[in-house]
C-alpha positions in Angstrom: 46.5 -19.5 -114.1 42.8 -18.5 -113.4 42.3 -17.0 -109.9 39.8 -19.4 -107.6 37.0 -17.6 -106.1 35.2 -18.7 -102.9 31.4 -19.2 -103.4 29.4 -16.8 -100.9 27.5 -18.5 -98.6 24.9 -16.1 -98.6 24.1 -16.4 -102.5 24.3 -20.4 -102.4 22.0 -20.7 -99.5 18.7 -22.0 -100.1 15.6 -19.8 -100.5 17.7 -16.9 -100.0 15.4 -14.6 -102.7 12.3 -15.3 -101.2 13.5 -14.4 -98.1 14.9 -11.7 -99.5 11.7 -10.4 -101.2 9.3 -11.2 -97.8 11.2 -8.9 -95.7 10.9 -6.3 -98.3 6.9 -6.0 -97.9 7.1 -3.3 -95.4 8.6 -0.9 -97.9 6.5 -2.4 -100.1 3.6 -0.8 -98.6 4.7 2.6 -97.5 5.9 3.3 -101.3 2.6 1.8 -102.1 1.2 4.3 -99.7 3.1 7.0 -99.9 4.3 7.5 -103.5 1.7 5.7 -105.3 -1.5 6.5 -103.0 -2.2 9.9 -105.2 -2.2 8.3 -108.1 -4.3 5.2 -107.3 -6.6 7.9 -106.4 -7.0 9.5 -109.6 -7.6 6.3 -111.2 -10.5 5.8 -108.8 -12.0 8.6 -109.2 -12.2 8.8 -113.1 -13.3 5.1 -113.0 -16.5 6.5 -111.0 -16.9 9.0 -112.5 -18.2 6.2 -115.5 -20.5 4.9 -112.9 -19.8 1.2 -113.3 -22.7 -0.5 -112.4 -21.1 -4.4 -112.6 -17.0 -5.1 -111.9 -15.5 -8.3 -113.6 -12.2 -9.4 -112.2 -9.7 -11.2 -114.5 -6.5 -12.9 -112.9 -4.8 -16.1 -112.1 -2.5 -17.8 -109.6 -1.8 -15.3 -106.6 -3.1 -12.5 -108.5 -6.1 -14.5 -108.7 -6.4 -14.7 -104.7 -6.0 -11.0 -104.6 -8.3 -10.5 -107.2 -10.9 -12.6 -104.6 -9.9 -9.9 -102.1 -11.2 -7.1 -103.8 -14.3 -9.5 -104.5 -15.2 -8.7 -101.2 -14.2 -5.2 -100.8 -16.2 -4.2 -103.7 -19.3 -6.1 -102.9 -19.4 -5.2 -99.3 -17.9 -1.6 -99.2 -19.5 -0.5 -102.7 -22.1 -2.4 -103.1 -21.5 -3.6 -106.5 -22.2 -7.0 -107.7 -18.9 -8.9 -108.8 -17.8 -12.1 -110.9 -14.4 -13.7 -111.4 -13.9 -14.1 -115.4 -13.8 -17.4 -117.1 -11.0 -16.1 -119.8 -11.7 -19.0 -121.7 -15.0 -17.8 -123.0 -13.4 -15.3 -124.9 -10.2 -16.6 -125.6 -11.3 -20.4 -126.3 -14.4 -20.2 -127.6 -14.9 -16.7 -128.9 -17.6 -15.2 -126.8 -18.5 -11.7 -127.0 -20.8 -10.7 -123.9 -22.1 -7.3 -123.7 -19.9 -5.5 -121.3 -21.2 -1.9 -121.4 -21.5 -0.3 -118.1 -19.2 -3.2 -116.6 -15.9 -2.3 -114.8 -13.3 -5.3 -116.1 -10.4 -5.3 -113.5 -7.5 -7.6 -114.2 -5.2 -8.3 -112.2 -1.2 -9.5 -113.2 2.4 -9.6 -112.0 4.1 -9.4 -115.2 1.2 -8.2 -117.2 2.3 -10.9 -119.6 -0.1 -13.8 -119.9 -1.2 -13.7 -123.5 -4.5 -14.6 -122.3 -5.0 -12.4 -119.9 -4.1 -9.7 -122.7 -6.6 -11.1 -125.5 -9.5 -11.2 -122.3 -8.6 -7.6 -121.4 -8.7 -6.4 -125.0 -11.6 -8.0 -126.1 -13.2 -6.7 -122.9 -12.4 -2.9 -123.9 -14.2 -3.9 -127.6 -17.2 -4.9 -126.0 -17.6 -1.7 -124.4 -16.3 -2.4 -120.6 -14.3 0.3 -118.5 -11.1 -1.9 -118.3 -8.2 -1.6 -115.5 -5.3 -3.3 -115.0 -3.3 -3.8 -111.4 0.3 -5.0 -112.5 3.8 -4.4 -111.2 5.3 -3.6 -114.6 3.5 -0.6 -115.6 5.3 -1.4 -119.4 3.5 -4.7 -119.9 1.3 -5.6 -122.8 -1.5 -5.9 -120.5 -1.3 -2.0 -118.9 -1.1 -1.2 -123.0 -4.4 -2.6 -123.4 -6.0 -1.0 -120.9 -7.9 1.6 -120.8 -6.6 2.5 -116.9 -3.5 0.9 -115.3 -2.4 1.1 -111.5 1.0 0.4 -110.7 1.8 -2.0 -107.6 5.2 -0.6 -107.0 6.7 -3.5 -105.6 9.9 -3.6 -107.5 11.3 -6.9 -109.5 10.4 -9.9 -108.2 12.8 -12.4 -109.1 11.8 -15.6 -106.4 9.4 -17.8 -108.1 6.8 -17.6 -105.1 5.1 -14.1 -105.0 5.3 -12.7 -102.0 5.6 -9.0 -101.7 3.6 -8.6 -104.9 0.5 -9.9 -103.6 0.6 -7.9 -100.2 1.1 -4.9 -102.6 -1.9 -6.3 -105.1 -4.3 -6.9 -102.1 -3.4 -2.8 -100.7 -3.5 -1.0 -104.1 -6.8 -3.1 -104.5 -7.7 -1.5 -100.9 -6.5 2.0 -102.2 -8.4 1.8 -105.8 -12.0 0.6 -103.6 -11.9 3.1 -101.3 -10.8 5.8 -103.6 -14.0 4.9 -105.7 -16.1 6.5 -102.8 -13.5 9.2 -102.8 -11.5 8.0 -99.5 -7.9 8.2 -98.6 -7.4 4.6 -97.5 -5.5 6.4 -94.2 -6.6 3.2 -92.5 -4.0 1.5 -94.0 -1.1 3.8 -92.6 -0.3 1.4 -89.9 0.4 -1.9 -91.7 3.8 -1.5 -92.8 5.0 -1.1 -89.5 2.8 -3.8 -88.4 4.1 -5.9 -91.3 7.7 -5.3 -90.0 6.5 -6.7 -86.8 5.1 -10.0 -88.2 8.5 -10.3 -89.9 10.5 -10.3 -86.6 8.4 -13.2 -85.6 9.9 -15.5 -88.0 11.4 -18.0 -85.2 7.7 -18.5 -84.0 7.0 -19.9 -87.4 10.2 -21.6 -87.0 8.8 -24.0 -84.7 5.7 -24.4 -85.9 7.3 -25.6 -89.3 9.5 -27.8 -87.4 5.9 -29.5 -86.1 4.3 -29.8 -89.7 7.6 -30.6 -91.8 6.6 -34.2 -92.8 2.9 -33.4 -93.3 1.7 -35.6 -96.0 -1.5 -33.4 -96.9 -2.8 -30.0 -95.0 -6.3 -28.3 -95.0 -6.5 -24.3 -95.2 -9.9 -22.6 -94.1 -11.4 -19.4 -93.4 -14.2 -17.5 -94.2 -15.2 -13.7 -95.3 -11.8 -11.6 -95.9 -10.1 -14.3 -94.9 -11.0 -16.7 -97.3 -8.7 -15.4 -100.4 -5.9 -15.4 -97.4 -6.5 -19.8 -97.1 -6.4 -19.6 -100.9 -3.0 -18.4 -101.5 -1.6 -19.7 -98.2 -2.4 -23.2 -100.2 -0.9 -21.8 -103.1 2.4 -21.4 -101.7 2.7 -24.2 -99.7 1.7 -26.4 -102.7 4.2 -24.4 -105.0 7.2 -24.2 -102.7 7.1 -27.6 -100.6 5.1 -29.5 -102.8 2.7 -30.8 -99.8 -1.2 -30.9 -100.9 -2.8 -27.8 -99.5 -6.6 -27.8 -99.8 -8.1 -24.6 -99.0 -11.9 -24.4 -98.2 -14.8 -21.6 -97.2 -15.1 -22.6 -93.5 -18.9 -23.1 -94.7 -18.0 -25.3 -97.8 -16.0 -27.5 -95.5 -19.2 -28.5 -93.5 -20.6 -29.2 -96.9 -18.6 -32.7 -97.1 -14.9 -32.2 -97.3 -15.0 -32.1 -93.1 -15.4 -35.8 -93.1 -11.6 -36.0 -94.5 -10.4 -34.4 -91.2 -8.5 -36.7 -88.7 -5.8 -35.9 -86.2 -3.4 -36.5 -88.3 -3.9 -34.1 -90.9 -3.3 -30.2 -89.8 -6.0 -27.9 -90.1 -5.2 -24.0 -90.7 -7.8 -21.7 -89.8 -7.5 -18.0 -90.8 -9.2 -16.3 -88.3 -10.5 -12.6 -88.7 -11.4 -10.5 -85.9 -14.7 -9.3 -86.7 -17.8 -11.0 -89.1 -15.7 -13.5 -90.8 -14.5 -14.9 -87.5 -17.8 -15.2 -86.3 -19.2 -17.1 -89.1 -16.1 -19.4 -89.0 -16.5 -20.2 -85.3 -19.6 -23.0 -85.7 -16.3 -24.7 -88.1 -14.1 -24.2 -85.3 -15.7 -26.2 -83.2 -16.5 -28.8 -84.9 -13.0 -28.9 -85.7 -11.8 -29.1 -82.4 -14.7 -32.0 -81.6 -13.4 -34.2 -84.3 -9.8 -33.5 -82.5 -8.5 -32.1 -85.6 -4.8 -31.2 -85.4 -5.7 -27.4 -85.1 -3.6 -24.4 -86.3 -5.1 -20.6 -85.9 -3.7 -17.5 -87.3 -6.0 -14.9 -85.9 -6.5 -13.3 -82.5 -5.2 -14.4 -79.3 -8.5 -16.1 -78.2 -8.8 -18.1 -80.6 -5.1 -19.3 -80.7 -5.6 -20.2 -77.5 -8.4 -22.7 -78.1 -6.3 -24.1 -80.9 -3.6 -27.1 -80.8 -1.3 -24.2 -82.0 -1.1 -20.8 -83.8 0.3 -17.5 -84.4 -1.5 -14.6 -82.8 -1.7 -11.7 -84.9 -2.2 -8.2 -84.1 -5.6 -7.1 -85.1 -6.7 -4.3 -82.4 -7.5 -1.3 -84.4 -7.0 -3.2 -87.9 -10.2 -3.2 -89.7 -11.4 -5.9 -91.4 -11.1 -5.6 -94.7 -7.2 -5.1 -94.1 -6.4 -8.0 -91.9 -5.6 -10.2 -94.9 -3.0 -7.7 -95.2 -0.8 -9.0 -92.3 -2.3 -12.5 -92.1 -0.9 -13.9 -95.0 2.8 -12.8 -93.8 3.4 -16.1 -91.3 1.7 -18.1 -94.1 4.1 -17.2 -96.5 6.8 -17.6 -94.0 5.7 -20.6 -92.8 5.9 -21.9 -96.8 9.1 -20.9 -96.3 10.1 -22.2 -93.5 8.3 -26.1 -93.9 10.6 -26.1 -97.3 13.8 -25.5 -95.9 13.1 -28.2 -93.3 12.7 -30.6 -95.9 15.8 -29.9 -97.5 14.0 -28.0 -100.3 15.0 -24.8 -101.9 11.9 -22.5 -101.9 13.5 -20.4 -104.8 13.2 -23.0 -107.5 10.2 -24.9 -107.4 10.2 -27.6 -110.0 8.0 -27.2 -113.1 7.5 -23.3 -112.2 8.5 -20.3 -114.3 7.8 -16.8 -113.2 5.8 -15.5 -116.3 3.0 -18.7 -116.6 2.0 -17.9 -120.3 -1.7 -19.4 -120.3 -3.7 -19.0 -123.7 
């Protein structure tokens, strides 16, 4: 007679990896820091020491939101002039651009995508200084490169990426300022910080309890931010199936503002310093069209919203604020699923390595 066995609560429950895997970011980052800081370095260094004088970043899904990140990073801190890759030009239709002098970044989970492969190799033929930023430091992709930086964040099993995108957007952080030949010691503070948001979680709690049957939600920002609303829509599109549009605060004036009712929550990233300011003008016409408000950002402007989550930006500079900000957006993913009765771990029609040609 076969023994029964009592199921574990803990393994059956709902969402239980994701959750798992978001409360893991704040180790996340101090490996990141600590153990793979030096190396990150290196990279950086030998990379400008090739003097790139044009960066192409390569990515897609969340890796393409982090790859927006260092968009801005590299424009604003370096000064070099950056494009997001249309694969397609080389993989569908067999372009061959002249890439000599051009730094080629792409960025992966898995390092798997076949086309992200065929772009990066074909890259490296035509002459570019290539780089890959995965978290398998065996994939086909880091083969193909001609430099690889490992995100450290350990095996990711829930389908929504979480802790590999807050380690993408740091060892992005790491790899920019090492190209100027800094330490990225600015960063020390956010896994604690990280931990911090974490502990929150009953916060976002309630605010999920507020947006559960949300038929459609709009996600804005502006400046660092901005790849922050991207992925925030990502994950609340991939784990609780509600339309997430995500919008530059100025692109929303540009049209898309006139969808906004009362009805339909608006999420505003706000970061302390330019990017907040060049949001505010949005903000308030917002608030005059007496949109149903939402600010993640600092305590100001959460207080002139309908509702938010104040985060801790004293002493966080800018460019690392998207860091910590898109912690309650994940959680809050998290959180609007369960309260429908969904299970964040399995989204339907999702597999963890997306195998685009």
């Amino acid at each position: 007679m076969t023994a029964r066995t009592t199921p574990d609560p803990q393994r059956e429950r709902p969402g239980r990896i994701m959750s798992h895997e978001m409360a893991e970011q704040p180790a996340v980052l101090r490996r990141l820091m600590d153990t793979g800081g030096p190396r990150i370095r290196e990279v950086a260094e030998q990379v400008a020491a090739r003097a790139p004088r044009f960066v192409l970043l390569t990515a897609r899904g969340t890796s393409d939101n982090a790859a927006l990140y260092a968009k801005y990073l590299l424009e604003i801190r370096r000064g070099l002039p950056c494009g997001l890759t249309s694969m397609s030009t080389t993989t569908a239709y067999g372009a061959r651009p002249d890439l000599r002098d051009v730094l080629v970044v792409t960025v992966s989970q898995s390092g798997g995508s076949p086309d992200l492969v065929a772009s990066t190799r074909a890259a490296r033929e035509a002459g570019a200084v290539t780089l890959a930023v995965t978290n398998n430091p065996d994939s086909a992709l880091a083969a193909v490169s001609e430099f690889h930086i490992d995100i450290m964040a350990g095996p990711e099993k829930a389908l929504p990426a979480t802790k590999t995108y807050t380690a993408s957007l740091l060892a992005l952080y790491l790899f920019v300022e090492g190209l100027a030949g800094g330490d990225g010691g600015a960063a020390l503070p956010l896994p604690e910080l990280a931990a911090d948001l974490l502990a929150r979680q009953s916060e976002i709690r309630a605010l999920a309890a507020r947006y559960r049957f949300a038929e459609r939600m709009v996600i804005t920002s502006r400046g660092y931010g901005y790849p922050t609303a991207k992925e925030a829509a990502l994950k609340l599109m991939e784990t609780s199936y509600i339309p997430a549009l995500s919008y530059s605060g100025a692109d929303l004036l540009h049209g898309p503002l006139a969808m906004v009712d009362n009805i339909s929550p608006v999420i505003a990233v706000v970061t302390a310093g330019r990017g907040g300011e060049a949001l505010q003008p949005v903000l308030d016409r917002l608030r005059g069209r007496g949109a149903d408000l939402v600010v993640v950002g600092p305590r100001a402007q959460v207080d002139q919203a309908s509702a938010g989550f104040v985060l801790p930006t004293d002493d966080v500079p800018e460019e690392l604020q998207p860091v910590l900000e898109i912690i309650p957006l994940q959680l809050l993913a998290y959180e609007i699923t369960i309260a429908r009765g969904q299970d964040p771990d399995a989204p339907r029609a999702l597999a963890k390595v997306t195998e685009t040609h």
